[in-house]
C-alpha positions as CSV (number, residue, x, y, z in Angstrom):
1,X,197.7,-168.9,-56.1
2,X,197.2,-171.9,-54.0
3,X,200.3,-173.8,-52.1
4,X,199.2,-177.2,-51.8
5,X,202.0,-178.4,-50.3
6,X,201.5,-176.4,-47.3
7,X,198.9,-179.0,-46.5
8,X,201.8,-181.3,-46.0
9,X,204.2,-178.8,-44.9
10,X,201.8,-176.5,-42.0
11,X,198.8,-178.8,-42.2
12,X,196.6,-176.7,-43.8
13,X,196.5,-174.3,-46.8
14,X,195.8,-170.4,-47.1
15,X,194.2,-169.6,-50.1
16,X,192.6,-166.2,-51.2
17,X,189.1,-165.4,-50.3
18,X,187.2,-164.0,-53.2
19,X,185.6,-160.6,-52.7
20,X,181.7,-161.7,-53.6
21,X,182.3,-164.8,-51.3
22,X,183.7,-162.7,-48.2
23,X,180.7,-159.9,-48.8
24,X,178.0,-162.5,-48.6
25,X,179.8,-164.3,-45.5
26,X,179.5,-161.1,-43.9
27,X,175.7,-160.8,-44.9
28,X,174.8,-164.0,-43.5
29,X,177.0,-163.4,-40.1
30,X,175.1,-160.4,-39.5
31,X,171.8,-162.7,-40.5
32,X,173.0,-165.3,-37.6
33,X,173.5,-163.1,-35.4
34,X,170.6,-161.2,-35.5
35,X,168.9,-165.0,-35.1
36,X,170.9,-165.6,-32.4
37,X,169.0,-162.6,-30.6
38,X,165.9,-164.2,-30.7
39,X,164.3,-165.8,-27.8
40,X,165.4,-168.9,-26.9
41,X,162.2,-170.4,-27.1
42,X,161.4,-169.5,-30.2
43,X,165.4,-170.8,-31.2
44,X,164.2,-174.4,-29.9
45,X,160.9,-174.2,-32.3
46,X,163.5,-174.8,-35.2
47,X,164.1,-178.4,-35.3
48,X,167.8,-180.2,-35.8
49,X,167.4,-183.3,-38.0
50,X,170.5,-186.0,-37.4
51,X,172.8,-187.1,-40.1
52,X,175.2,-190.2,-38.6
53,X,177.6,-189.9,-41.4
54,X,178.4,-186.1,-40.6
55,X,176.3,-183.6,-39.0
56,X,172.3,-183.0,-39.6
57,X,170.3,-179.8,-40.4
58,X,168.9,-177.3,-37.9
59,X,169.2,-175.7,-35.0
60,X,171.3,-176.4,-32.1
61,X,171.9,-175.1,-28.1
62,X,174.7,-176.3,-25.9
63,X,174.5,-174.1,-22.8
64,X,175.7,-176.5,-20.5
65,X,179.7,-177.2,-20.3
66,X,180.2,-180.5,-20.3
67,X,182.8,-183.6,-21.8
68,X,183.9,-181.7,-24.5
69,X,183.7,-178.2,-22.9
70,X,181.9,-176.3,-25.7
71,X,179.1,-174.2,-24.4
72,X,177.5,-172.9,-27.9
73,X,174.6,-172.4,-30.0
74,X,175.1,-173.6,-33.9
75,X,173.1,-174.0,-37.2
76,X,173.6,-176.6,-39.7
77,X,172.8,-176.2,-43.5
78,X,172.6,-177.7,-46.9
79,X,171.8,-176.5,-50.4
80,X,169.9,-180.2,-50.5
81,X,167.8,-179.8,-47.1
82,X,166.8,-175.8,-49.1
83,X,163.1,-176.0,-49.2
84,X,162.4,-178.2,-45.5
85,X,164.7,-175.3,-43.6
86,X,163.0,-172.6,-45.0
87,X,159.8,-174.3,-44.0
88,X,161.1,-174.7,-40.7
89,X,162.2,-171.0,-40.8
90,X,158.7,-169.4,-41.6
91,X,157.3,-171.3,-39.0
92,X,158.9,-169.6,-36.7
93,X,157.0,-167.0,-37.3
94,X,159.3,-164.0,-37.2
95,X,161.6,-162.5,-40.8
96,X,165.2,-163.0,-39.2
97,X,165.0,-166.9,-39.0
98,X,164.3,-167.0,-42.6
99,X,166.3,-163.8,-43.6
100,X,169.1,-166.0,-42.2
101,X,168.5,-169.4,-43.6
102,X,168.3,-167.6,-47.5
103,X,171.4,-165.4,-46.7
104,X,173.4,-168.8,-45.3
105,X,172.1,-170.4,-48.4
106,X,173.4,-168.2,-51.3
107,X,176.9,-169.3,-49.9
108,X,177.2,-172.9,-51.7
109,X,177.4,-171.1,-55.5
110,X,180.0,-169.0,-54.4
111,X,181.9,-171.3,-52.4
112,X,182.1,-174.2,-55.1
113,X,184.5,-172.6,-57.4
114,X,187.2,-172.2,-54.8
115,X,187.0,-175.8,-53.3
116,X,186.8,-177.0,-57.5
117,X,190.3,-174.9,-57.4
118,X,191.5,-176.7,-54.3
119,X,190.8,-179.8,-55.2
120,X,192.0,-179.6,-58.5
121,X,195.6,-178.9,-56.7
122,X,194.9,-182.2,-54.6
123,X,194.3,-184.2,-57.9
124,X,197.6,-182.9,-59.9
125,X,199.6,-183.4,-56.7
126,X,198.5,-187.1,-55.3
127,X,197.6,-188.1,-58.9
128,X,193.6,-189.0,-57.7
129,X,191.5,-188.3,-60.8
130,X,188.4,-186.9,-60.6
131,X,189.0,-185.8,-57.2
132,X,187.8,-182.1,-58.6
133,X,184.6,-183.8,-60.5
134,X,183.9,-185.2,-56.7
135,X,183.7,-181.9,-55.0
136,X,182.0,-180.7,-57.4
137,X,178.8,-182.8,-57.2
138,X,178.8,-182.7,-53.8
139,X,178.2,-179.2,-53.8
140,X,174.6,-180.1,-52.9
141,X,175.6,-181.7,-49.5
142,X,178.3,-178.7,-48.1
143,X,178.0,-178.2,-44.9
144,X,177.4,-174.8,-43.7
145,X,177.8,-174.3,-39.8
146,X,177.4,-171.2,-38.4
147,X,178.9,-171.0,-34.6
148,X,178.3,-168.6,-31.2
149,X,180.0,-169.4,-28.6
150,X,178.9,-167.5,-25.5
151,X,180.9,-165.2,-23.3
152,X,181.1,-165.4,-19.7
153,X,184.4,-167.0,-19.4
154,X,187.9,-166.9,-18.3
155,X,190.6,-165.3,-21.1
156,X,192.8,-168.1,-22.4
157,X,189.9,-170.5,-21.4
158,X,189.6,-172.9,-23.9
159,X,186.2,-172.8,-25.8
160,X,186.4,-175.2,-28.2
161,X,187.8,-178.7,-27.5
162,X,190.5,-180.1,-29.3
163,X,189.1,-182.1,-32.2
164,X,189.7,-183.0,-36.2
165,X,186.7,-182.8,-38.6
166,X,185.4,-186.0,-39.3
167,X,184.5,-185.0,-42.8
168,X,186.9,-184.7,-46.0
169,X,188.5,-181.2,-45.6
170,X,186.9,-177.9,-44.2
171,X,187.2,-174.5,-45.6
172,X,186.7,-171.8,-42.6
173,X,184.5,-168.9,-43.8
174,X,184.7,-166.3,-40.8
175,X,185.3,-165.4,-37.1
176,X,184.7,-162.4,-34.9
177,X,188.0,-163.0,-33.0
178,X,191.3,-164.9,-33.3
179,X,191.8,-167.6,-30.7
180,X,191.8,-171.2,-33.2
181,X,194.9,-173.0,-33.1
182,X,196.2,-176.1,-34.5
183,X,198.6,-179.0,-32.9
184,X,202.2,-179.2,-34.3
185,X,203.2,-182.3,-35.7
186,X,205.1,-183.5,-33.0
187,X,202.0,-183.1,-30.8
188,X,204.2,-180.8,-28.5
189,X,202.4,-177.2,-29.1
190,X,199.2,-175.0,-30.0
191,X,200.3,-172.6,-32.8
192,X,198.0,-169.6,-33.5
193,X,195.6,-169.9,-36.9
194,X,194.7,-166.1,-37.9
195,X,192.7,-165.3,-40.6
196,X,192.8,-162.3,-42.9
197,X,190.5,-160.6,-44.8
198,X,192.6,-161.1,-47.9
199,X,192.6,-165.0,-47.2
200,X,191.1,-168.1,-45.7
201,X,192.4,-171.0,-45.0
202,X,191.7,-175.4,-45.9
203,X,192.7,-177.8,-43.7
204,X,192.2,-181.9,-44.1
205,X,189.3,-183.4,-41.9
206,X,189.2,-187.4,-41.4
207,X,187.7,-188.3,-44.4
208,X,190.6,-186.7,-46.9
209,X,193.3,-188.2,-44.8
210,X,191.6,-191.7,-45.3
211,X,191.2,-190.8,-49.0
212,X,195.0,-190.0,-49.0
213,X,196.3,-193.1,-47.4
214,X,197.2,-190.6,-44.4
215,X,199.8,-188.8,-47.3
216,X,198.0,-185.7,-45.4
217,X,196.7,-185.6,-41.5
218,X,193.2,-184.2,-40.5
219,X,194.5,-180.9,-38.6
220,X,193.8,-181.3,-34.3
221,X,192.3,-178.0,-33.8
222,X,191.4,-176.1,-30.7
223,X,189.6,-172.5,-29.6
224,X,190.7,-170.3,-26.8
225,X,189.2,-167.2,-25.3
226,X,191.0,-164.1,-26.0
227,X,189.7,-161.0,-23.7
228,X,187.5,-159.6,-25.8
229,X,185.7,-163.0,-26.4
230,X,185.5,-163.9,-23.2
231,X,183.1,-161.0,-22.3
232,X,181.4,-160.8,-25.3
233,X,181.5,-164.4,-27.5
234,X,182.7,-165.4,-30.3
235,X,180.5,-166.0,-33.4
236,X,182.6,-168.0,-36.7
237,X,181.3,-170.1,-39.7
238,X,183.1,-173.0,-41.6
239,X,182.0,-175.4,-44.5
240,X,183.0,-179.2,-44.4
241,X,183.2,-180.6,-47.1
242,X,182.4,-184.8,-48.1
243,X,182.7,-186.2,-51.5
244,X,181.8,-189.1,-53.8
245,X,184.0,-192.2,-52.9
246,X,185.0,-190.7,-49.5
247,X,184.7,-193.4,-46.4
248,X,182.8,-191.8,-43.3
249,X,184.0,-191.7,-39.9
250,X,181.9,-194.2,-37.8
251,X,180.6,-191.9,-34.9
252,X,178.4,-194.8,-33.4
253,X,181.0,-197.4,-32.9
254,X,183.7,-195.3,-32.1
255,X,182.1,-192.2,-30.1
256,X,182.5,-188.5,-30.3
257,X,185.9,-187.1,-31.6
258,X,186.4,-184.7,-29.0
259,X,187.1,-187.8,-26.7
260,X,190.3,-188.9,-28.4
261,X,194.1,-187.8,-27.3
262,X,194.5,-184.5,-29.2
263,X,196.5,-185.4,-32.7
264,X,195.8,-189.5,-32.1
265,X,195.3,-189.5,-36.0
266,X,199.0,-188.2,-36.9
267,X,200.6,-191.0,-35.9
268,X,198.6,-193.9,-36.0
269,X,199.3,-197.1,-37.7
270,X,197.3,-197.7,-40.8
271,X,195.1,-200.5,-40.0
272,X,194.0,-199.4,-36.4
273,X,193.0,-195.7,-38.5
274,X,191.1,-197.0,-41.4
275,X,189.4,-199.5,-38.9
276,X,187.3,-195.8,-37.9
277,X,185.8,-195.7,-41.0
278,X,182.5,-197.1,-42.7
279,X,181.4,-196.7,-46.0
């Protein structure tokens, strides 16, 4: 049973995770991670492909700590881009880059009917027809990222910058260790965001905000190091979601998210926040 007024209410929704959908997220966590364990040169031979309205395909290293803070290796995929990163995986030349990119790949069939549920809440409750028929299609174009951040860091370190998703909403899929937290409404305080295995949990990204008329806020999210992943990393995987009729978020006029005030979007006034959009 899904609460969709909890997106209003806590900003995000928990909504139960399907056994075949958790077992093959585990399958293709243990698939990234035994691709993280490859060399790193052999890591940088798998090319990353830009995509300005979201995020592109491939491979990606951050090892240095910089604006944003996030030192981390990730990998971007798409049921549409199937056949180019397997290609990309072969040549490689070694099984666990394309043991991975098939396992990360089964994920979009099982993922569909659980957003198609979601969103079908979203249509009944803000009365936006076909809302359900949008996910849907775009099941081609989910976004699979798969995350390691690396250890060697300070507990209660912050990891991952505060930031909202700049797509429509985001379902997360896993993590190794707790440590993401979301910003209160009145902007005043970080409040844990656990999963369980029982559950997962959708939260509103820019692009379902916009499509709202800001009747729900893209969640300000954060990560911070607990003990454990501050020796030995953290490794996580989410799935943003875009669909048919939603606006994008224009990343070359206005700049990376990370650089905004943490929760900017939750109170601004309506033309200066749809001004950040293109279609």
């Amino acid at each position: 049973m899904i609460n969709i007024a909890d997106i209003e209410n806590r900003g995000m929704v928990y909504v139960p995770y399907p056994s075949a959908l958790r077992r093959a997220v585990l399958d293709a966590i243990a698939a990234w991670e035994a691709f993280c364990n490859l060399p790193e040169e052999v890591k940088l031979r798998f090319p990353y492909e830009p995509d300005k309205k979201q995020s592109g395909n491939g491979y990606e290293l951050k090892k240095e700590r910089g604006e944003t803070l996030d030192r981390k290796e990730d990998f971007h995929l798409r049921l549409s881009a199937h056949d180019e990163l397997l290609t990309n995986a072969r040549a490689l030349g070694d099984e666990r880059a394309e043991q991975f990119v098939e396992a990360a790949l089964l994920l979009p069939d099982l993922i569909e009917p659980l957003l198609v549920s979601f969103a079908q809440e979203v249509e009944e409750r803000y009365k936006v027809q076909g809302f359900s028929t949008a996910v849907a299609d775009a099941k081609p174009e989910f976004l699979l990222r798969f995350l390691h951040y690396f250890g060697d860091c300070e507990p209660e370190e912050m990891i991952g910058s505060p930031h909202v998703d700049k797509g429509g909403f985001t379902l997360h899929l896993y993590e190794s260790d707790k440590g993401v937290e979301h910003l209160s409404t009145d902007k005043q305080s970080w409040i844990p965001m656990p999963l369980a295995h029982e559950d997962t949990v959708i939260f509103p990204a820019l692009g379902l905000q916009q499509y709202l008329g800001s009747r729900v806020k893209a969640l300000c999210h954060r990560i911070v190091a607990t003990p454990e992943c501050a020796r030995q990393g953290r490794f996580s995987a989410v799935c943003f979601v875009d669909f048919r009729g939603a606006r994008h978020y224009d990343k070359a006029r206005h700049g990376r998210l990370q650089k905004f005030p943490p929760g900017f979007n939750y109170d601004m006034p309506a033309e200066q926040f749809n001004d950040l959009f293109v279609e």
